[in-house]
C-alpha positions, 0 to 999 in steps of 0.5 A: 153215089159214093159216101167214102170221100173218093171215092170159065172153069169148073169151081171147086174146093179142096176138102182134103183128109186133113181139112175135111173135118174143117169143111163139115164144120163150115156147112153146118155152123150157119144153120146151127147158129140160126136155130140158136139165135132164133131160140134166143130170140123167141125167149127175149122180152126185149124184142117187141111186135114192131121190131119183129115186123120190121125184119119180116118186112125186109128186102134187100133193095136199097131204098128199103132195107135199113143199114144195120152193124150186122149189115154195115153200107160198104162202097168199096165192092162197087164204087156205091153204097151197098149194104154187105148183103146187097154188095154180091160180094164177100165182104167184112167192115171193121168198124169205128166201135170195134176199133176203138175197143181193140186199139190196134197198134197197126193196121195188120193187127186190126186185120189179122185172121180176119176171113181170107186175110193172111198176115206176115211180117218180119217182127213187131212194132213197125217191121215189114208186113205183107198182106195175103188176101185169098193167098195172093200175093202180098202185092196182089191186092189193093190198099187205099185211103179214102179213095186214093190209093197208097203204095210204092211203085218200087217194090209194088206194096203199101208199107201197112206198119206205118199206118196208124189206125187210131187215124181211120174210123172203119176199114172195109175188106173186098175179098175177090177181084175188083180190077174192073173198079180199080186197075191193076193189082186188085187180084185178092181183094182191096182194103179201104181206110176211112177217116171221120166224116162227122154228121152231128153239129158243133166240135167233138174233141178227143184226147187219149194217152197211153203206155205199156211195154216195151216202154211203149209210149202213145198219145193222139189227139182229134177234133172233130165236127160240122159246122153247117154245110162243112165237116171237118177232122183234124188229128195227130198221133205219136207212137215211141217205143224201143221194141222187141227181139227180132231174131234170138238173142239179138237186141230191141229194135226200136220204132217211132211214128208221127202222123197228122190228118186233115179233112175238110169237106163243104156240101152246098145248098145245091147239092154241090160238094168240095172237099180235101185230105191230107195225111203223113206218117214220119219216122224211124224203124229200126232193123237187123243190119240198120235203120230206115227214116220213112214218109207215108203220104196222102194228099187229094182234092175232090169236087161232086156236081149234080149236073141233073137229078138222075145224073152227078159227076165227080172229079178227083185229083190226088197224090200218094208218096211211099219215100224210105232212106235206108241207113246200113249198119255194115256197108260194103261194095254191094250195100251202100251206107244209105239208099233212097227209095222215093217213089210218087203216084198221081192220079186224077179220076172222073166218075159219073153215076147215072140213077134210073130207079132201081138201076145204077150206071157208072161210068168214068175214067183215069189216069195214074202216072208213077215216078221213082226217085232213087239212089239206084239207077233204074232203067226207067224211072216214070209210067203212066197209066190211062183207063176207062170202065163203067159199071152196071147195077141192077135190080130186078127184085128177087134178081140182081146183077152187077156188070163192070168193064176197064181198060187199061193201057199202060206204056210199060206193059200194054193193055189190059182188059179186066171185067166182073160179072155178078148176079144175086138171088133173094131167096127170101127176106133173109137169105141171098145166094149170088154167083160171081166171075172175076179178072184181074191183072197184077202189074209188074214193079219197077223193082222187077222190071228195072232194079239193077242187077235184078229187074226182067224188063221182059216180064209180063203182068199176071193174069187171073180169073176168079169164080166165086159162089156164096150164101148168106143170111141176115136177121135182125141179131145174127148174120152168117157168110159162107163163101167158095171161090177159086182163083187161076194166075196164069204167068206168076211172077216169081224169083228164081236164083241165078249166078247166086243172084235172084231174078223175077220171071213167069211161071205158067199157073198157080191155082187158089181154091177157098171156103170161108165162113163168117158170122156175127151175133148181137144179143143181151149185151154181147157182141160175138164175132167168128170166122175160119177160113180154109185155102189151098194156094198152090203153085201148078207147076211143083205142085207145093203151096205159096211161100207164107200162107197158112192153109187155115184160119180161125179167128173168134172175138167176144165183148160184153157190155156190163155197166160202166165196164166192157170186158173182150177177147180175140183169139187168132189160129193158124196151121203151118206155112212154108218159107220157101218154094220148095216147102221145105223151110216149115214155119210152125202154126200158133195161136194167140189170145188178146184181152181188153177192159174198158173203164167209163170212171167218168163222164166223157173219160174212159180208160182201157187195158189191153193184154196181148198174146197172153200166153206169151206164144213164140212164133214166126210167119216169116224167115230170113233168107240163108243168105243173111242166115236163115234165123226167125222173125220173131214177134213179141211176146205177151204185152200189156197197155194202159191208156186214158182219154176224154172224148166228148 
């Protein structure tokens, strides 16, 4: 059962003039990093005969293959607890080490370049952001907290730039369909944030306070720990800070978060466990045109009864708020002085989990009902949502299979029936090949059926199927993914312009073909990461690629341990992407370094500094549109930070 506390067509990439270069490397890096790793390996004194035998003893079942950093335990891909190898599922877990190395102000920085993720955003320091995973749509993807899943049912994506993650201790990314586990949107991938789940006894406190540019004021604060049967973590942050240009020559825009956590869980003497989560991100964002006052929202109780010894079942009751109150600087007949956008999900989840040996059986059902609250008058302001599915895994060492089924039935939009199919192959103890199909369906807005002046009640959910094969090798200091999919989304749904105005509707097809490699090596106090990513997201029916995704990606990060010291580096790259559909508002590729020291001067102290985007890069991922000018948005430039803390 899950840990987290909720819990056909022919497949081909496009290696064309420009990336075939790209796609050679991809093939033969894996094997260049084995024999390199494995030279280190054989020179190393420090790996000893146990270690050694160890590894060779390693097999992919889950009762025997222990999790390691290289191949974390991931729930997110199938609801259970999987190593990364074992998940059949191309998979990358950020986790609470990295995190705290990098001290990310946003979510969308931790996720920047990782492999199959694009990021666009209108600015820096809590500006809108869209995530791409696999070049769908920024709302084609599903985001959640500790199993509850957070977004606004208006315009259909989570707001990412509210989330703080000094709140969270990993993040794990499914890249691929996943609508049989999670409904609709789940067409790219999901993302998952896990708050602290302490195993040790007695509290830990933890206290960090920093600054930097931009007069960029942050401090957090956490305790956290077990006392017996319960576990608990209780945090709050603050983030202040007058931010940076926007647009050229404009002014600062300024942004602050407030955000506070609670979770608390019980597990009893037999087996029984209860546990709750809370968490809520308040302020004010300043933009071009005006301000938003937001509130992102988490609530949710759960309770996990073994009814047998091969049988548990879990109930989970939960609600996500997405509200923003939009004050305009210029109001007029078209744009009112302040808008309210309030939108509320509530859910309740039944999850029963089977244990036969080697095999798993998964079986549940859900019901969602979204409700808007708004200063526009919509056409409808509530839906619900009842679904069924079940799940099957399998092991049949070397063989394995994974089989999901859901159904969907919506009253704003049907039915829908999603599934995933997917089988692995241990070739031997390090290298698993898997093959997978996939489908998915992403769920009109409110805004795109019912929003005044622009909402098409007529529209139809997109529709997709994704084929993906992969290979991936495991050892005991290295690990490598190498994976190519494709992805068909039959009715798009897109903008168009009409009487000046724009309006969402069907398009027949787009198609998104991808290779991606991943790998990560551990070895004499260095921890090496490195992923690129190639993909060619295209609309079938102009034959131009989806507006703001970069065709490739390349993101490397080194760390290295010295003493009392840890020094890092991130690099991100990316090519060009196009602002509009017609592919002629080109938006100049860029690449930028980030670099991080760590300072223990003292029992339990430890202070950091970050230089980000060192070499001062100009570039932008998004535009504004011609009607409001057709100017950059622009993202900070070269920033430094300073911060403090005691954790004990």
């Amino acid at each position: 059962m899950s840990s987290a506390f909720f819990a056909p067509a022919r497949l081909s990439v496009a290696c064309r003039s420009r990336g075939l270069r790209l796609c050679v490397g991809l093939a033969a890096a894996p094997w260049l990093l084995v024999s390199q790793a494995s030279a280190q390996q054989s020179a190393s004194s420090d790996v000893t005969t146990a270690e050694s035998s160890s590894v060779e003893q390693a097999s992919i079942e889950p009762t025997t293959e222990p999790a390691t950093e290289l191949d974390p335990l991931v729930v997110s891909a199938t609801l259970s607890p999987r190593t990364a190898s074992q998940s059949l599922s191309s998979v990358s877990v950020i986790d609470e080490e990295a995190l705290r190395r990098r001290d990310p102000v946003s979510i969308t920085d931790a996720l920047r370049g990782q492999p199959g993720v694009d990021i666009s955003t209108n600015g820096g320091f809590g500006k809108q952001a869209s995530v791409y995973i696999r070049g769908t749509g920024s709302t084609a993807s599903v985001m959640m907290i500790d199993g509850i899943r957070l977004r606004s049912a208006t315009n259909g994506g989570p707001a990412w730039q509210y989330l703080e993650p000094r709140m969270f201790e990993r993040i794990e990314v499914v890249r691929g369909p996943r609508g049989a586990l999670y409904g609709a949107d789940a067409v790219g991938g999901v993302v998952q944030l896990f708050t602290d789940k302490p195993d040790e006894q007695g509290p830990t406190p933890s206290v960090q306070l920093g600054t930097g540019s931009f007069n960029t004021q942050r401090a957090s604060a956490s305790l956290s720990g077990r006392e017996g049967g319960t576990s608990y973590q209780f945090s709050a942050t603050r983030l202040d800070s007058d931010g940076t240009e926007i647009r050229d020559g404009g002014e600062d825009k300024a942004y602050d978060n407030t955000s506070g956590l609670v979770s608390l869980s019980h597990t009893f003497d037999n087996g029984a466990n209860l546990g709750l989560l809370g968490l809520r991100a308040r302020g004010n964002n300043e933009y071009e045109g005006g301000d938003s006052d937001y509130v992102q929202q988490v609530a949710g109780v759960y309770a996990e009864v073994p009814v047998t010894d091969i049988w548990s079942s879990r109930l989970t009751l939960s609600e996500a708020r997405d509200e923003l109150e939009d004050h305009s600087d210029e109001p007029s007949d078209f744009v009112p002085a302040t808008t309210v956008f309030d939108t509320e999900t509530r859910t309740a989840r039944w999850d029963n989990t089977l244990q036969l040996g080697d095999h798993e059986l998964i079986a549940g059902a859900e019901y969602l009902e979204d409700k808007v609250d708004s200063t526009n008058d919509y056409e409808e302001t509530s839906r619900d949502n009842v679904a069924v599915f079940a799940q099957a895994l399998m092991d049949f060492h070397p063989f394995s299979l994974q089989a999901g089924l859901r159904h969907d039935d919506n009253e704003a939009y049907d039915e829908e029936v999603t599934g995933h199919l997917a089988l692995g192959y241990a070739l031997d103890d390090q290298h698993t090949l898997r093959a997978s199909y996939g489908t998915a369906f992403r769920a009109p807005t409110f805004n795109e059926l019912y929003f005044p002046g622009f909402g098409n009640s007529d529209l139809e959910p997109e529709e997709s199927e994704t084929w993906e094969i992969g290979l991936r090798g495991q050892y005991q200091r290295l690990y490598w993914d190498l994976a190519l999919y494709q992805t068909n989304v039959d009715d798009l749904i897109a903008n168009e312009t009409r009487g000046g105005r724009s309006a969402p509707f069907n398009v027949d097809e787009a198609r998104i073909r991808g290779v991606e490699l991943a790998t990560g090596l551990e070895l004499d106090q260095w921890t090496l990461a490195a992923s690129v990513a190639y993909t060619d997201p295209e609309d079938r029916d102009t034959g131009k690629q989806l507006i703001r995704r970069a065709s490739q990606t390349l993101r490397l990060d080194a760390d290295r341990q010295l003493g009392d010291w840890n020094l890092g580096a991130s690099f991100v790259a990316q090519d060009h992407r196009y602002n509009d559909v017609d592919n002629d508002e080109r938006l100049a590729g860029y690449g930028t370094l980030d670099l991080r020291a760590g300072w223990a001067f003292a029992p339990d102290w430890k202070a950091n500094l970050t230089l980000e985007n060192v070499f001062d890069r100009e570039y932008a991922t998004s535009r504004a549109s011609a009607f409001q000018g057709g100017w950059d948005y622009e993202n900070p430039g070269r920033a430094a930070y300073l911060s403090v803390g005691f954790n004990l």
